[in-house]
MIPAVO-597679 format. One line per field, with one value per residue (C-alpha): residue in one letter; x negated, y, z. Coordinates in nm, 2 decimals. Example, Ala and Ser with C-alpha at 12.3 -4.5 7.8 and 13.67 -1.06 7.14 Angstrom:
! MIPAVO-597679
code A,S
px -1.23,-1.37
py -0.45,-0.11
pz 0.78,0.71
//
This chain:
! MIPAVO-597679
code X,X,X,X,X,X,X,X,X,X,X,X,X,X,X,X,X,X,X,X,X,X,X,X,X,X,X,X,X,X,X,X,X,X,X,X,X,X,X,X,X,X,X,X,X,X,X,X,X,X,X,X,X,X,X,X,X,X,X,X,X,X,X,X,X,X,X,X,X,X,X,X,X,X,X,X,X,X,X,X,X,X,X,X,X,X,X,X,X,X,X,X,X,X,X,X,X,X,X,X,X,X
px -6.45,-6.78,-6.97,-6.84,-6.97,-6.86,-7.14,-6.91,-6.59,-6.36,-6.55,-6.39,-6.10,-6.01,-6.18,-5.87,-5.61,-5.71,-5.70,-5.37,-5.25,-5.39,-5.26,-4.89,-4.91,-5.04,-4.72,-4.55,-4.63,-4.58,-4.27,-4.18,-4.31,-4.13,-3.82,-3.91,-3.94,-3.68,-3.46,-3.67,-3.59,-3.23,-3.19,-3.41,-3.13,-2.86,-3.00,-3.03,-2.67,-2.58,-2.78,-2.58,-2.28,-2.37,-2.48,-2.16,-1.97,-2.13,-2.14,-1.74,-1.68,-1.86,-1.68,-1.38,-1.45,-1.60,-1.24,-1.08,-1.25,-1.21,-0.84,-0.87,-1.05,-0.82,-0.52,-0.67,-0.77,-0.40,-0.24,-0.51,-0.36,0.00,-0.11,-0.25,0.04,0.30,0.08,0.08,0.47,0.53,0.31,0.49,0.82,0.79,0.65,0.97,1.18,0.97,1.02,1.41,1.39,1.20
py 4.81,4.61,4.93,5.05,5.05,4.99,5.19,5.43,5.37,5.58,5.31,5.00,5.14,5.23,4.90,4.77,4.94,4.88,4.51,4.58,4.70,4.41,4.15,4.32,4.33,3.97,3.89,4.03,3.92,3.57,3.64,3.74,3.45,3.22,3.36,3.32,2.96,2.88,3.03,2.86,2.53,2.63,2.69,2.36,2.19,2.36,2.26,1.91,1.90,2.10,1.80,1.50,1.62,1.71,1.33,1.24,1.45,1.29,0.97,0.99,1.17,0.86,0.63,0.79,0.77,0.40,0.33,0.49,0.37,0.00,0.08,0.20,-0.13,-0.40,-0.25,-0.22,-0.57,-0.70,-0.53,-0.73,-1.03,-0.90,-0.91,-1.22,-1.43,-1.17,-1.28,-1.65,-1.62,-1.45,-1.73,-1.99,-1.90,-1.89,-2.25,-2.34,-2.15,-2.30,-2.67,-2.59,-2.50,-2.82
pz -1.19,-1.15,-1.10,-0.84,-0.48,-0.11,0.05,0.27,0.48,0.23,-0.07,0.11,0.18,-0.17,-0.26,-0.07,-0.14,-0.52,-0.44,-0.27,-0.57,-0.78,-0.58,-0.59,-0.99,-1.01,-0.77,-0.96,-1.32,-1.17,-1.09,-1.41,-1.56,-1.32,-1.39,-1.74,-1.67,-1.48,-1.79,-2.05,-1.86,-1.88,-2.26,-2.30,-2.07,-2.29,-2.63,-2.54,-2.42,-2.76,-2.95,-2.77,-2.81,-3.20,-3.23,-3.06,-3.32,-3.64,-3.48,-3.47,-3.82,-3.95,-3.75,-3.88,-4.25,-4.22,-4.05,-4.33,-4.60,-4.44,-4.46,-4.81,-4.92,-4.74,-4.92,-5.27,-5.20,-5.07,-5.38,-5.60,-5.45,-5.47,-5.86,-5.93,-5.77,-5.96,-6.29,-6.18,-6.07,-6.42,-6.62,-6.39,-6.50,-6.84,-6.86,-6.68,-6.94,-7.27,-7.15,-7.10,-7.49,-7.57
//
């Protein structure tokens, strides 16, 4: 405490031992907190690992559906094709068979 005294031999020496004692609980409270620390800096390590491989996840769902949906839209627009030349076939034809009646 701030009042009290080192006049007499037994003073300082409990004046030392008392800073001892403080010195051995500031050790160890930064111990704790480097411990603390070190497993803060692992969790930080871990979540950002977590995030990549999150981002890598979504990044190949959507991949996945833009490669599906691509797949979807070239056949919808091959049997659109497959139509219009069976229509213009169809039309075709029956020209042919009207002039035969003619």
């Amino acid at each position: 405490a701030a009042t009290d005294s080192i006049g007499t031999q037994t003073m300082a020496q409990n004046m030392i031992a008392t800073v001892a004692t403080s010195i051995g609980n500031v050790s160890t409270s930064l111990s704790q907190l480097g411990t603390g620390s070190k497993s803060l800096t692992s969790h930080l390590t871990f979540v950002g690992k977590l995030q990549d491989s999150i981002d890598a996840g979504v990044g190949n769902l959507v991949d996945a559906d833009l490669a599906k949906e691509s797949a979807r839209l070239t056949s919808l627009q091959t049997k659109q094709q497959l139509g219009v030349q069976a229509l213009s076939i169809a039309n075709s034809s029956s020209s042919g068979l009207l002039s035969l009646f003619r």
